[in-house]
C-alpha positions in Angstrom: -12.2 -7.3 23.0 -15.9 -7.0 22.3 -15.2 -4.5 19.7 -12.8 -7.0 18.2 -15.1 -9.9 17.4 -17.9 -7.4 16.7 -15.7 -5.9 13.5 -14.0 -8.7 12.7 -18.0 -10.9 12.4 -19.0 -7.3 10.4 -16.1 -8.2 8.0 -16.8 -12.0 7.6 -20.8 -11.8 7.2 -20.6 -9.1 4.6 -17.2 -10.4 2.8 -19.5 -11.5 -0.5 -21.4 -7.9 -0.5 -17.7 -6.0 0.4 -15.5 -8.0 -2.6 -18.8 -7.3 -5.1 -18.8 -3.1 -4.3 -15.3 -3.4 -5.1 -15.6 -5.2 -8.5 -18.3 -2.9 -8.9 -16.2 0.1 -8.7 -13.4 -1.3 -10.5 -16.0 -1.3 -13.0 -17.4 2.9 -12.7 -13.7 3.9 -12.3 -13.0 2.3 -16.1 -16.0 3.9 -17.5 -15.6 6.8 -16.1 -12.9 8.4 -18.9 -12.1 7.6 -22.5 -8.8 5.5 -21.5 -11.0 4.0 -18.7 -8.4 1.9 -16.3 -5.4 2.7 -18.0 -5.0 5.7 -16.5 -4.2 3.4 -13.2 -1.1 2.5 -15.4 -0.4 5.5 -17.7 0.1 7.8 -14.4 2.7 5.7 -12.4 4.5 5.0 -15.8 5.1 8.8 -16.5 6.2 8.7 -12.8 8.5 5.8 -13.6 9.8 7.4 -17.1 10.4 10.9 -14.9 12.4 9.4 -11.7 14.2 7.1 -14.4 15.4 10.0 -16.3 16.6 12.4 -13.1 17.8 9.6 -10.8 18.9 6.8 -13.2 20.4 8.9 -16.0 20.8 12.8 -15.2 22.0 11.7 -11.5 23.9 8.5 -11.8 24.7 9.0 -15.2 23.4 5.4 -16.2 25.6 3.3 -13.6 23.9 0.4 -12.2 23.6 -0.5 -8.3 25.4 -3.4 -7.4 25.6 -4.7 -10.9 22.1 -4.0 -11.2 20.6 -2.1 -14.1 19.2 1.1 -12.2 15.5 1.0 -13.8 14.9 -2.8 -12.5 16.0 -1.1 -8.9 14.1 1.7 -9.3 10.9 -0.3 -9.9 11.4 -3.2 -7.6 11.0 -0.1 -4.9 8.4 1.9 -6.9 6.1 -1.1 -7.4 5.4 -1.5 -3.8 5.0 2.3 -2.9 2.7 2.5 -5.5 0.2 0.3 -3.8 1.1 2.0 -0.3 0.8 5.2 -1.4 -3.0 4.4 -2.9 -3.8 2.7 -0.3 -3.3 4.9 2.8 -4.5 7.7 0.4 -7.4 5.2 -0.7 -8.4 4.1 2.6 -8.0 6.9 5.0 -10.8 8.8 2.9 -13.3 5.9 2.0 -15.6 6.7 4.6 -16.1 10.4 3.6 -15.9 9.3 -0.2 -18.5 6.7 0.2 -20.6 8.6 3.2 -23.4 9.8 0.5 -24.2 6.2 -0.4 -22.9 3.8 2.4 -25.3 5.6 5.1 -28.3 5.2 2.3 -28.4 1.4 2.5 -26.6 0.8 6.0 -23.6 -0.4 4.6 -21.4 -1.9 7.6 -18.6 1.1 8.1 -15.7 -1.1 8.8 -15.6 -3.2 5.5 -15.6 0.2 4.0 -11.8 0.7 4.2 -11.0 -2.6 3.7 -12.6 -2.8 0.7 -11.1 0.5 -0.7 -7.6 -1.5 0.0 -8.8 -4.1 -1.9 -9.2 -2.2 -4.4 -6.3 -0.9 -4.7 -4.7 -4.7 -4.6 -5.8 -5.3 -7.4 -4.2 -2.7 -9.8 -1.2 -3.9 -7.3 -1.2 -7.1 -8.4 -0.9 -6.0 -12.2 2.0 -3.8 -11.7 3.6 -7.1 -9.9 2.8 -8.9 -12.9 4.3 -6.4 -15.0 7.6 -6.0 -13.0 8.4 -9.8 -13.6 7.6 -9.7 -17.0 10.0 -6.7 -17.5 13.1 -8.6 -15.2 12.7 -11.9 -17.4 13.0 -9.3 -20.5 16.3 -8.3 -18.7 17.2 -11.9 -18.5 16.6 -12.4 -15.3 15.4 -15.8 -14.1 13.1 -16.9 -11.9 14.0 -17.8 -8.1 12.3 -19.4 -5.4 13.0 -16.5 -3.9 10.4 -14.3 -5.8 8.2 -16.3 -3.8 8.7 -14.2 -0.8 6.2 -11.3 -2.2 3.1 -13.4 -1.8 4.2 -12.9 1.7 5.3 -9.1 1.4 1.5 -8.4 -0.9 -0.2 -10.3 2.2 1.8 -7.9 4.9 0.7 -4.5 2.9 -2.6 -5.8 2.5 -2.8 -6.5 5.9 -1.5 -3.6 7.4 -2.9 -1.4 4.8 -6.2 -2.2 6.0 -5.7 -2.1 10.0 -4.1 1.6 8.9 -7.3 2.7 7.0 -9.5 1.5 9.8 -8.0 3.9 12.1 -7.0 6.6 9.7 -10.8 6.5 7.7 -12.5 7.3 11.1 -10.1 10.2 11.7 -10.3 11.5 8.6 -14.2 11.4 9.1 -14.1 12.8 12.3 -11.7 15.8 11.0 -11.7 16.2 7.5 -8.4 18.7 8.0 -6.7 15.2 8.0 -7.0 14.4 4.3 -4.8 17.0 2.8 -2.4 16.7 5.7 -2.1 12.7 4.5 -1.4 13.9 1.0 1.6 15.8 2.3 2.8 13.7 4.8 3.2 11.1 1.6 5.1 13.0 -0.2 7.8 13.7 3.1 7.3 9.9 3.5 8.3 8.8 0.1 11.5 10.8 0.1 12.6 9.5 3.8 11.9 6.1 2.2 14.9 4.3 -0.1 13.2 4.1 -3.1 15.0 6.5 -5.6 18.2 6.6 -3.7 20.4 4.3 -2.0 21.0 4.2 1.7 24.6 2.8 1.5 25.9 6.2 3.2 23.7 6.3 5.8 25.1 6.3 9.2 24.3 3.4 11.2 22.4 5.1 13.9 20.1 6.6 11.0 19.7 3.1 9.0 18.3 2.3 13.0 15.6 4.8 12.7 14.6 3.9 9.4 14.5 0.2 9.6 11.0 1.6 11.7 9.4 2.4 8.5 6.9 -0.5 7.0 7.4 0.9 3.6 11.1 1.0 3.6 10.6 -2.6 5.5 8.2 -4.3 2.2 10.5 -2.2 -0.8 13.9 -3.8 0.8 11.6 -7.1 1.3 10.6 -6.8 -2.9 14.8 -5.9 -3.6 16.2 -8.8 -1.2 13.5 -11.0 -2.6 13.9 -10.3 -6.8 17.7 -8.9 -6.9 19.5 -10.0 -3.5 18.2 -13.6 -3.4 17.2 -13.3 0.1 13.9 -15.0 2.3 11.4 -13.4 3.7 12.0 -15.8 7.1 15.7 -14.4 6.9 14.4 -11.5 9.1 12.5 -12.8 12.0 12.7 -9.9 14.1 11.5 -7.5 11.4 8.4 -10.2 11.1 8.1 -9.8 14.9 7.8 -5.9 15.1 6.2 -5.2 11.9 3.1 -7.8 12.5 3.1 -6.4 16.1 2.1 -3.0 15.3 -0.2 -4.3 12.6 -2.1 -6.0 15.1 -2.1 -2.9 17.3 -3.3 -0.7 14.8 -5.5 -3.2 14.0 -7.1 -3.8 17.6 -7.4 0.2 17.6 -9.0 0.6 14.3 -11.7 -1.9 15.5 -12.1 0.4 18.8 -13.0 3.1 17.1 -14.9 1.6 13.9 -17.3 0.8 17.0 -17.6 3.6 19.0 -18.2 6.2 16.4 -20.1 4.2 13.7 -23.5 5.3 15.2 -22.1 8.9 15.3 -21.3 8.9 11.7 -24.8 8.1 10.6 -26.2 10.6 12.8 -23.9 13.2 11.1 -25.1 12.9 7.7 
C-alpha cells in the first residue's frame, strides 16, 4: 500500500515537469529527420497500403465484411494496435532509453513510462482523427456511439501505462527482455483479429481470446464505429479488463519502489 501512494504522489507532484519532457520530445523526434513527425504517419500508412492490398484485395478479392468496405474494417482494428503496439514497445524500454539523462537530474523513475505512453497518445489521437475523417468520406455518419472511444483511448492509456511500469523495470533489470517484446508483438498481433475475421472460430477458442486487451479495445473501436454498439453493453468485459489493470498497476508501483534506488546505483 505504501508503495502505492508513494508512486502515485511521485506521479501527481511532477505531472507539469512529466507532460513538458514529453512535449519536449515530441519536439527532438520532429527535428530529428528531414520529414520530421511524419514519419509517425508515413510508416503505419505503408503498413495500412500493404495489409490493404494482401488481405483486402489479393485475399478477399475486394468483398466487404458485413456490408462493410474491408479498408474501413481494416483500420478501425489497425488504428488501435497502432498505439498498443508503440506503447508497450515505447514504454517497456523508457527507462533504459532515458537512463543516460533521467539519473543526471534525478528525474522520478515512475513518471518515466508514463510519460513515454503519453507520448505515444498523442500521435494516437491523430490517427483517431484521421480514421473519422476517412469514414465520413465513405459516407458514414456520425453516432453517439463513436463516443464510446473516449472511453476505449482512456482504457489503453490506462493500462498501457500500469504495463510499462512493470515491463520498464524488467526490461531495466534484464535487457534480454527488449528484443523478446519485439517478437512477442509480432505473435501478438497475428493472435489478435485485426486483419482477419474470427467468424470461424470455435467457440471454446473465441473463450480464450476474449482474454486479450487488444482484441478487447479493436472489437470495442468496430462495435463502437461500424456495429453501433456501447461501451456499457459489456459490463463483464469492463469488470475483468479494469481488474487486471489495477493489478498490474498495484505491481508496477511495487517494483517502481523497490528497485528505483538500485537503478541509480547501476549507472
Amino acid at each position: 500500500m505504501n508503495s502505492i501512494i508513494h508512486v502515485i504522489n511521485e506521479i501527481w507532484t511532477n505531472r507539469k515537469r512529466m507532460l513538458r519532457i514529453v512535449r519536449y520530445d515530441i519536439k527532438i523526434e520532429s527535428r530529428s529527420a528531414y520529414l520530421g513527425s511524419l514519419w509517425e504517419f508515413i510508416v503505419p500508412l505503408i503498413q495500412i497500403g500493404t495489409f490493404w492490398l494482401v488481405f483486402g484485395i489479393g485475399i478477399r478479392g475486394g468483398e466487404p465484411i458485413n456490408g462493410t468496405p474491408f479498408i474501413l474494417w481494416l483500420l478501425a482494428g489497425l488504428v488501435p494496435w497502432f498505439f498498443f503496439n508503440r506503447g508497450i514497445t515505447g514504454g517497456s524500454s523508457s527507462i533504459v532509453d532515458k537512463a543516460g539523462v533521467i539519473f543526471k537530474i534525478k528525474y522520478p523513475i515512475s513518471t518515466v513510462p508514463i510519460g513515454a505512453v503519453l507520448r505515444c497518445l498523442y500521435t494516437h489521437v491523430i490517427f483517431i482523427g484521421i480514421l473519422l475523417i476517412i469514414f465520413l468520406f465513405y459516407g458514414m455518419r456520425p453516432e453517439i456511439y463513436w463516443l464510446s472511444l473516449v472511453y476505449y483511448i482512456l482504457f489503453t492509456t490506462f493500462f498501457l501505462s500500469a504495463l510499462a511500469m512493470v515491463s520498464s523495470v524488467i526490461v531495466r533489470l534484464a535487457t534480454d527482455f527488449k528484443p523478446l517484446i519485439a517478437s512477442l508483438m509480432q505473435i501478438l498481433f497475428f493472435l489478435t483479429p485485426i486483419v482477419w475475421h474470427e467468424n470461424y472460430l470455435p467457440n471454446w477458442v473465441l473463450r480464450i481470446f476474449s482474454a486479450n486487451p487488444v482484441r478487447y479495445v479493436v472489437m470495442g473501436f468496430r462495435g463502437s464505429l461500424l456495429e453501433q454498439n456501447h461501451f456499457f453493453e459489456f459490463p463483464w468485459r469492463i469488470a475483468f479488463f479494469w481488474s487486471v489493470t489495477f493489478v498490474l498497476f498495484i505491481f508496477g508501483c511495487w517494483l517502481q519502489k523497490k528497485f528505483s534506488h538500485r537503478f541509480v546505483d547501476w549507472t
